[in-house]
TIBA-27846 format. One record per residue: x, y, z of N, C-alpha, C in turn. Coordinates in Angstrom, 1 decimal, decimal comma, padded with zeros to 4 digits, m for minus. Layout:
N
SEVO     n.x     n.y     n.z    ca.x    ca.y    ca.z     c.x     c.y     c.z
SEVO       X       Y       Z       X       Y       Z       X       Y       Z
...
This chain:
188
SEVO     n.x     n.y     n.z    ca.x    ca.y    ca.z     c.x     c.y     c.z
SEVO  m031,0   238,8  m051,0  m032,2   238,8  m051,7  m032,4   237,4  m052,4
SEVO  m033,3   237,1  m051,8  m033,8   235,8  m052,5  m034,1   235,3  m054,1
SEVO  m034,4   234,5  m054,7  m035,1   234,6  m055,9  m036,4   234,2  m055,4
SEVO  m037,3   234,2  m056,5  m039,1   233,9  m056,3  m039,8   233,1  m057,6
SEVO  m040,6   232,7  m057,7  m041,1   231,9  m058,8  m042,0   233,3  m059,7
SEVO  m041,2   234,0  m060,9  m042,1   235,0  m061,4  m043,2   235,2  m061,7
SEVO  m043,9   233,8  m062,2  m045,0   233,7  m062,2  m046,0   233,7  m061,7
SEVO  m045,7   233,1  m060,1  m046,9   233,5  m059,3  m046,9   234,5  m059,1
SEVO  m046,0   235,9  m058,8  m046,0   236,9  m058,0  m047,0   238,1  m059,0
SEVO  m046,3   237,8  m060,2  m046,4   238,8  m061,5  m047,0   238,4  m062,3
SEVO  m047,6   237,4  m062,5  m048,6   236,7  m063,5  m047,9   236,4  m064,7
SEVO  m046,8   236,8  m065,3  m046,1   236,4  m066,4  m046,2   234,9  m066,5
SEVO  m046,5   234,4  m067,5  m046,4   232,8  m067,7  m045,0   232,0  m067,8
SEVO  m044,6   232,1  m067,2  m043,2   231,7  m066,6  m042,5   230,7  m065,5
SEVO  m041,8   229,9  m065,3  m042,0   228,8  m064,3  m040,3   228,7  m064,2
SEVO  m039,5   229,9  m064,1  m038,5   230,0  m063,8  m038,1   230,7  m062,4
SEVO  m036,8   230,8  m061,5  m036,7   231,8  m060,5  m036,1   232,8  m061,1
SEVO  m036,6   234,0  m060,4  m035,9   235,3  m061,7  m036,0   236,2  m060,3
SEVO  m035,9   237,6  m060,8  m036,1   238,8  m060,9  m036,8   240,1  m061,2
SEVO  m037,8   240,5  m059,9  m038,9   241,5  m060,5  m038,0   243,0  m059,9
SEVO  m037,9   243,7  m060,9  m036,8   245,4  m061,0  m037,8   245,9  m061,6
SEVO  m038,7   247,1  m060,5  m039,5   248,0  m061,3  m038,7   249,2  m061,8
SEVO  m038,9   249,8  m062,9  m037,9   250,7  m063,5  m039,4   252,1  m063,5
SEVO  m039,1   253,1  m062,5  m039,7   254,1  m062,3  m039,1   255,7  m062,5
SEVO  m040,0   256,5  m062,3  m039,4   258,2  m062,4  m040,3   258,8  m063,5
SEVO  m040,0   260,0  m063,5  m041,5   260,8  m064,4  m041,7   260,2  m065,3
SEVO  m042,4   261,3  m066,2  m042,6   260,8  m067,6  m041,6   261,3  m068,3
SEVO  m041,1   260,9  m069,5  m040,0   261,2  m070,3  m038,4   261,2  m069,9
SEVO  m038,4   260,3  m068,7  m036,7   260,6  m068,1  m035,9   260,1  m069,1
SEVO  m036,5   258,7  m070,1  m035,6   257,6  m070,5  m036,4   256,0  m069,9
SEVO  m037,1   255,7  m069,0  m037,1   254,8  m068,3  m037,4   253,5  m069,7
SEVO  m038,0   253,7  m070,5  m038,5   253,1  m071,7  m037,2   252,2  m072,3
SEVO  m036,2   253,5  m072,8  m035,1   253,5  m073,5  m034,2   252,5  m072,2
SEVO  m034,0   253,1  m071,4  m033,1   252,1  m070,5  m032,8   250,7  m070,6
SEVO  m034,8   250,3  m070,3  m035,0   249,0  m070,5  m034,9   248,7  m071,7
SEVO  m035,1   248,9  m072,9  m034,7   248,1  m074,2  m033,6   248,3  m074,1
SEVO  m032,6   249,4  m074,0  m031,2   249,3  m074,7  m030,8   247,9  m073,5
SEVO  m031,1   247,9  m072,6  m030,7   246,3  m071,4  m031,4   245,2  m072,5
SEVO  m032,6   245,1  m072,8  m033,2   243,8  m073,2  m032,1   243,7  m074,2
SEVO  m032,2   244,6  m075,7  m031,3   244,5  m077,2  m029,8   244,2  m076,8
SEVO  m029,0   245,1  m075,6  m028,1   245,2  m075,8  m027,5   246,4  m076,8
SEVO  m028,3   247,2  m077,0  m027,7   248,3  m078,0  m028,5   249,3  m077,5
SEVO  m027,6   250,4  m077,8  m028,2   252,0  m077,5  m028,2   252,5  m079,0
SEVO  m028,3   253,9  m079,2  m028,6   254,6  m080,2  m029,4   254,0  m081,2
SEVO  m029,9   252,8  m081,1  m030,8   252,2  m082,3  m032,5   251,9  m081,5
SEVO  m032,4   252,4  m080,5  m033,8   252,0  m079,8  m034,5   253,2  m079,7
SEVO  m035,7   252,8  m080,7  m036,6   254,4  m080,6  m037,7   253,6  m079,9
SEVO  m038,4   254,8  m078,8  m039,3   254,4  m078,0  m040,8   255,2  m077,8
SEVO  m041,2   254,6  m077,6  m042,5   255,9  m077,1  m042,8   255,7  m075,8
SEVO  m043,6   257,1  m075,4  m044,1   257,0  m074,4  m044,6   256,1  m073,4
SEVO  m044,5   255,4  m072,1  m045,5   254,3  m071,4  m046,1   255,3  m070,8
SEVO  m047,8   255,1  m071,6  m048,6   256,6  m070,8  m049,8   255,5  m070,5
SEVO  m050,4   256,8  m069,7  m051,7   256,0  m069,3  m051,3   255,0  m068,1
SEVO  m052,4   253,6  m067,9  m051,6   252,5  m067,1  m051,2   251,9  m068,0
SEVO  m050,1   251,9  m068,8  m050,0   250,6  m069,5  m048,1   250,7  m069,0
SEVO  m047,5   249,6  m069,2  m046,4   249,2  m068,8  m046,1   248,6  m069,7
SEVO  m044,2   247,9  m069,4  m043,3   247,2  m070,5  m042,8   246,3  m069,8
SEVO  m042,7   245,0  m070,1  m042,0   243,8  m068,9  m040,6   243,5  m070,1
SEVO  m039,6   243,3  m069,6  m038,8   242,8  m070,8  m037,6   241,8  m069,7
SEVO  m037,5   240,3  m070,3  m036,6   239,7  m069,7  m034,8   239,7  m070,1
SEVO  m034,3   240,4  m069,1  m033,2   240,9  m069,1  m032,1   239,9  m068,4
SEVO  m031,2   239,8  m068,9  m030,1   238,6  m067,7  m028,7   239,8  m067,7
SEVO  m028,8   239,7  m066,3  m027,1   240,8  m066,0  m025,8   240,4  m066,7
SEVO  m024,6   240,9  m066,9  m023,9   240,8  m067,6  m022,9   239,5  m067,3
SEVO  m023,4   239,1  m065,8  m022,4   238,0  m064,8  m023,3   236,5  m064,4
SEVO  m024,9   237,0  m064,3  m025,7   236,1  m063,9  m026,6   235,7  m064,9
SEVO  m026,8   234,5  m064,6  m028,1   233,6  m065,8  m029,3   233,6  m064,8
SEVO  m029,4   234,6  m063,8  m031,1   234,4  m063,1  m030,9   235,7  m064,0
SEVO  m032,6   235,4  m064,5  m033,5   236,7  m065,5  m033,8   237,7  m064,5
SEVO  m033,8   238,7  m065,4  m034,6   239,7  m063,8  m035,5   240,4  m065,1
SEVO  m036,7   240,5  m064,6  m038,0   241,2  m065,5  m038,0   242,5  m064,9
SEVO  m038,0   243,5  m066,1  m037,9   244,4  m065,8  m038,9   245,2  m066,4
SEVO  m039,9   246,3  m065,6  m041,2   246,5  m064,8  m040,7   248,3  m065,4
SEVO  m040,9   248,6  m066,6  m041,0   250,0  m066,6  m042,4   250,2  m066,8
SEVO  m042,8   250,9  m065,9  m044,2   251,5  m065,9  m044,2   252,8  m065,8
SEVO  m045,5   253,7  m066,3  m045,5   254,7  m066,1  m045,2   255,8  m065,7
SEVO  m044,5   257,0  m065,8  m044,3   258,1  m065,1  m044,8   258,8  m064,1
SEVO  m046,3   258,7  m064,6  m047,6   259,3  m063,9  m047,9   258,6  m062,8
SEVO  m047,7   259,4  m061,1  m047,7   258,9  m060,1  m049,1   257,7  m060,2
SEVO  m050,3   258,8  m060,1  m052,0   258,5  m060,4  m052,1   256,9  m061,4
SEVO  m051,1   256,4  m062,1  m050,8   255,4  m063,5  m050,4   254,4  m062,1
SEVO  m049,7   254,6  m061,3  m049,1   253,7  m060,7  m049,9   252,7  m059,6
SEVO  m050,1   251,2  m060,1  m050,7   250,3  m059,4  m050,0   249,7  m058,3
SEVO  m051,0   249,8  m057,1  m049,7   249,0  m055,9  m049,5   247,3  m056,0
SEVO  m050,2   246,9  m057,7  m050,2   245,7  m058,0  m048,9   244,9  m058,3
SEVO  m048,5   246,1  m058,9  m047,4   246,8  m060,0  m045,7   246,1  m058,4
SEVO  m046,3   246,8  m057,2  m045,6   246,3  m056,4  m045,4   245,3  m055,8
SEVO  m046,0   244,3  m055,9  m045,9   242,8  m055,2  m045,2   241,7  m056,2
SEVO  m043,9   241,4  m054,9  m043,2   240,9  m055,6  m042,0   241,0  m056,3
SEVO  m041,4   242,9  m055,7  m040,2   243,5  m056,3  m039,1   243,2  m055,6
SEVO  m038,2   243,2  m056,3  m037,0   242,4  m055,2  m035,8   243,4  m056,1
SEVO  m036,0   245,0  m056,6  m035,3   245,9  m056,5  m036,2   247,2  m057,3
SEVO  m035,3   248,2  m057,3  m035,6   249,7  m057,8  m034,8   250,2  m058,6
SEVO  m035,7   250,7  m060,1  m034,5   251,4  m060,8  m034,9   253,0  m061,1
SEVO  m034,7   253,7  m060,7  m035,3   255,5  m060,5  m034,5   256,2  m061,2
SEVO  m035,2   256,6  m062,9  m034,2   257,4  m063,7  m034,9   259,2  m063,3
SEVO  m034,0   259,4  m063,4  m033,9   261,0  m063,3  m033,6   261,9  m064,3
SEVO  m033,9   263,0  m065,0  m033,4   263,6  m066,3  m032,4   264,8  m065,6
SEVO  m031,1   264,8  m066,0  m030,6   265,2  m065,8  m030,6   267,3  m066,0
SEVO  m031,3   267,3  m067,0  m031,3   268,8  m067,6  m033,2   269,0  m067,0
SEVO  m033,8   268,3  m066,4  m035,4   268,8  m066,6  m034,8   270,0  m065,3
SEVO  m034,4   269,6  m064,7  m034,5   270,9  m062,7  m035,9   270,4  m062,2
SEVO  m036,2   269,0  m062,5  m036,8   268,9  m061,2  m036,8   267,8  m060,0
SEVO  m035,1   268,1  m059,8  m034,9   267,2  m058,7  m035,0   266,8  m057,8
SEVO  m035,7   268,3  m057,2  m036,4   268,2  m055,4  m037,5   267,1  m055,8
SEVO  m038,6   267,4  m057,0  m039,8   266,9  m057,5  m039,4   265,4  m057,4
SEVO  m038,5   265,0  m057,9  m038,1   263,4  m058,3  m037,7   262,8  m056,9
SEVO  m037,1   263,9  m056,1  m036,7   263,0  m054,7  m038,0   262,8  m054,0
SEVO  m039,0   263,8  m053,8  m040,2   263,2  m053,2  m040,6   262,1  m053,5
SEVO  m040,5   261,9  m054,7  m041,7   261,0  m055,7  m040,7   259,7  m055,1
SEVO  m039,4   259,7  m054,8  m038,4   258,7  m054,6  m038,6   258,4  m053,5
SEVO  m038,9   259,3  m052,1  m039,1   258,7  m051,0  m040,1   258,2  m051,0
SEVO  m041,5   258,8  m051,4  m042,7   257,7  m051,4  m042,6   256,9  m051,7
SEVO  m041,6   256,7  m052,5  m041,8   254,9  m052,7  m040,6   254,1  m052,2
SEVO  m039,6   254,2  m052,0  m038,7   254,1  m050,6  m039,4   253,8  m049,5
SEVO  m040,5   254,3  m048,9  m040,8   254,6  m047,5  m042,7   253,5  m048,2
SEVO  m042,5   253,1  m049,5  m043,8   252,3  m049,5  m043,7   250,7  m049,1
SEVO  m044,9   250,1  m047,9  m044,6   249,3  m047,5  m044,3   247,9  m048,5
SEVO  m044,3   247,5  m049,5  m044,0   246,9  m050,5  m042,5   246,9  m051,1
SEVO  m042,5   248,6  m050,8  m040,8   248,6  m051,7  m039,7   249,0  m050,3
SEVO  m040,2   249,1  m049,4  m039,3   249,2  m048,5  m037,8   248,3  m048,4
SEVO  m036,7   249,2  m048,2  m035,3   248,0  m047,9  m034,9   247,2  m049,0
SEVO  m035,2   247,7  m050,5  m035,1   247,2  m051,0  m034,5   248,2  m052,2
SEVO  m033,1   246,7  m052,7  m031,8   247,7  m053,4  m032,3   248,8  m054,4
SEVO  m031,7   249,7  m054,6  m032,2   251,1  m055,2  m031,2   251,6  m055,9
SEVO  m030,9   251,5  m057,7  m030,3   252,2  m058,5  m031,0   253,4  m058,9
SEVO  m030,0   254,4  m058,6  m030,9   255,8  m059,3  m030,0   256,5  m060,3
SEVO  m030,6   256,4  m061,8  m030,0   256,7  m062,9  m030,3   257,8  m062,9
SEVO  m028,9   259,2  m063,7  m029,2   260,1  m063,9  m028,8   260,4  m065,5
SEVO  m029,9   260,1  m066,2  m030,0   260,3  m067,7  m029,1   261,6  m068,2
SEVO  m028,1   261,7  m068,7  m027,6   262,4  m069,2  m027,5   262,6  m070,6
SEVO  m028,4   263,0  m071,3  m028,2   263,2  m072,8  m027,1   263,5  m073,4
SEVO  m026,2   264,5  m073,1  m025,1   265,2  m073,8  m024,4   265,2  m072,3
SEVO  m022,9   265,8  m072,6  m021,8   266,6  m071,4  m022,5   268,0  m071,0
SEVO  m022,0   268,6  m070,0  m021,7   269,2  m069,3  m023,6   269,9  m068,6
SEVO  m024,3   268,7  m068,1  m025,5   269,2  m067,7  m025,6   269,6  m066,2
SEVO  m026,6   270,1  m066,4  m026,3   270,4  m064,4  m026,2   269,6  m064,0
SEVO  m026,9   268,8  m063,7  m027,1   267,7  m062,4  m026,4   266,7  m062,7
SEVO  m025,6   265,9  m062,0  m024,8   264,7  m062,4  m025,0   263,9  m061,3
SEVO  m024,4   262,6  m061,0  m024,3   261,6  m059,7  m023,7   262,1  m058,7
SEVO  m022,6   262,8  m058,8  m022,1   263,4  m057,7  m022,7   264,1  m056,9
SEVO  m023,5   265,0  m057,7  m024,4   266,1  m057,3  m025,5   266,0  m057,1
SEVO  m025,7   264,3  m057,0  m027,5   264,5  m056,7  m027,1   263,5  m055,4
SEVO  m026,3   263,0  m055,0  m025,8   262,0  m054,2  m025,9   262,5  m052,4
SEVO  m025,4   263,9  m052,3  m025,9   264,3  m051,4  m027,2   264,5  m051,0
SEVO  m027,7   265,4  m052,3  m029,6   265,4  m052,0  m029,9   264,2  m051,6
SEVO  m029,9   263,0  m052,1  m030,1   261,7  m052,1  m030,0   261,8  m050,8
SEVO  m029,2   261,4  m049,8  m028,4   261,2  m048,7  m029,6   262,1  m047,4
SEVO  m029,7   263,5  m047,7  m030,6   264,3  m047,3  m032,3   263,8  m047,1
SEVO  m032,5   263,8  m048,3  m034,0   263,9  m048,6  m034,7   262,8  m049,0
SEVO  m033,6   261,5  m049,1  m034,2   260,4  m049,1  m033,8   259,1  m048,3
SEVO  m034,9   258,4  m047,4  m034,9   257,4  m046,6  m033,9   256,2  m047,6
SEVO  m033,0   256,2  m047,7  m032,3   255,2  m048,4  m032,0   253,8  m047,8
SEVO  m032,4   252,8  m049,0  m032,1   251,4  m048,0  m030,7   251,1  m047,9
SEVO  m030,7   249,9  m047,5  m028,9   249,6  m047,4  m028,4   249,7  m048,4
SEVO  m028,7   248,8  m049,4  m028,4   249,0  m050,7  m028,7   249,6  m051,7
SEVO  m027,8   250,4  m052,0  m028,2   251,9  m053,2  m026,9   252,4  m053,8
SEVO  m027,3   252,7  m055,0  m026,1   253,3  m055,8  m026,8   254,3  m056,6
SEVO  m026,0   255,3  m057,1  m026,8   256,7  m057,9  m025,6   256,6  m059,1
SEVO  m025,7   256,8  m060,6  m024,7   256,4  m061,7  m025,2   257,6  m062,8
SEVO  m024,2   258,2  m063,2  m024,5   259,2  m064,6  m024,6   258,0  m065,4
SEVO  m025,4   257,9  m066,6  m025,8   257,4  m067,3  m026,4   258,0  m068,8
SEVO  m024,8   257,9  m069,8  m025,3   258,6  m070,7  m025,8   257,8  m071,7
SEVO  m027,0   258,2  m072,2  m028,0   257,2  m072,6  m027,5   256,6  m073,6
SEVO  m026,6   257,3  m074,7  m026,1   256,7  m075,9  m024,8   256,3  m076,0
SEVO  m024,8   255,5  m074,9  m023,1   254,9  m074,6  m023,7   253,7  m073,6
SEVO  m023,8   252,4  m074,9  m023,9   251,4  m074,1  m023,1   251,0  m073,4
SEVO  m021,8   251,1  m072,7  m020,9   250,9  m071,7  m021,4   251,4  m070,4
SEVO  m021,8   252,7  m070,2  m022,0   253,1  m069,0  m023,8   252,6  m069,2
SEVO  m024,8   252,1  m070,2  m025,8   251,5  m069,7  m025,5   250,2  m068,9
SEVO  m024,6   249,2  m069,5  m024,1   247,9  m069,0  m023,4   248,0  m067,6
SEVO  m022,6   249,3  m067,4  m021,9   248,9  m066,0  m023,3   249,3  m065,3
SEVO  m024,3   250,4  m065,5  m025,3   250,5  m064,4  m025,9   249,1  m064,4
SEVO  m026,1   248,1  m065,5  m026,3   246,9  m065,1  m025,5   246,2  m064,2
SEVO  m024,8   245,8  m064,3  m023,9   245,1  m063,9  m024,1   245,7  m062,2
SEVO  m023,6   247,0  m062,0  m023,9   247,5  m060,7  m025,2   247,2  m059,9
SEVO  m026,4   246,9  m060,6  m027,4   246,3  m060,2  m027,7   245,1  m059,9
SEVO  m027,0   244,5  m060,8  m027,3   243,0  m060,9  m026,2   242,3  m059,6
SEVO  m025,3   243,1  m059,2  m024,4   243,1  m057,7  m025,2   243,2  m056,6
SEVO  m026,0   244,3  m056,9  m026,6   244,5  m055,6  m027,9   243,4  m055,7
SEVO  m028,2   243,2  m056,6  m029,9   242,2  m056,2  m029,1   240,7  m056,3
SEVO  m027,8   240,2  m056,7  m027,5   239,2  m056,4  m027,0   239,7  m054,9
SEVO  m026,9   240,4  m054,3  m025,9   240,6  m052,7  m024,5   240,1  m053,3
SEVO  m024,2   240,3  m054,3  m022,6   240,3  m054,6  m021,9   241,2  m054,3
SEVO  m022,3   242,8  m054,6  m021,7   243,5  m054,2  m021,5   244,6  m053,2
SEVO  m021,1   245,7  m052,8  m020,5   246,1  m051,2  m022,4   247,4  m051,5
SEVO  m022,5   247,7  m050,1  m023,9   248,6  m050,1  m023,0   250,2  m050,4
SEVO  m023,7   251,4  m050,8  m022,6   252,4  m051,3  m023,1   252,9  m050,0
């Protein structure tokens, strides 16, 4: 994956090569919280509200290994919220999932359509599974097959439990990402 000039692509007033990572999945998975606790660097202190409506969050993030920025694109939950503007110009995927909601068949559709959208096609795909607390149903292991099943997956993809209030496991899902959109590391 290449880098791109952000500015032209995304309109951000910016004149650097970076990284556009749209950060997607319903409403209320976490996708909000993700991206700040990545921008701050800290979990348990990031209170968030909803991104409803069309409105969106851009926040410049640098991986834990690389100094290219990658702007990260959490937008709305709401399929109908979602601009195909929103897509030009992505050069990865971040798809959180709530671990306790049960609706995972629901989340993998919503994941192929945009897998299978000509904009986001073939392009690297972390799928976070928000884990608030131990012992919830659904974990990475267990969504990893559905995954495999029911969604067109590109080369590069990785699926990570991710317990929201443990900045360690937010940083390695960075870091795991920031592998795959530099092509550093192996496709899963």
């Amino acid at each position: 994956m290449g880098a791109y000039v952000c500015g032209v692509s995304s309109g951000l007033d910016v004149s650097e090569n970076c990284v556009k990572i749209l950060v997607l999945g319903f409403s209320s998975v976490g996708k909000t919280y993700v991206v700040y606790s990545w921008s701050l660097g800290v979990s348990n202190m990031v209170k968030t509200l909803p991104t409803d409506a069309a409105m969106f969050n851009v926040e410049k993030i640098y991986g834990p290994t690389s100094a290219l920025p990658m702007y990260m694109w959490d937008i709305s939950g709401k399929m109908i919220h979602r601009r195909r503007s929103y897509y030009l110009g992505t050069q990865g995927l971040v798809y959180v999932v709530d671990a306790v909601n049960g609706n995972a068949m629901d989340a993998l559709a919503d994941l192929q359509s945009l897998v299978t959208d000509r904009d986001l096609s073939g392009l690297p795909l972390m799928v976070l599974v928000n884990k608030a607390t131990d012992g919830e149903t659904l974990s990475a292991e267990g969504l990893k097959p559905q995954l495999q099943q029911h969604v067109s997956l590109p080369p590069k993809w990785a699926v990570c439990d991710v317990h929201m209030f443990s900045q360690r496991d937010l940083t390695d899902a960075l870091l795991q990402l920031e592998e795959m959109i530099c092509d550093t590391g192996p496709a899963a």
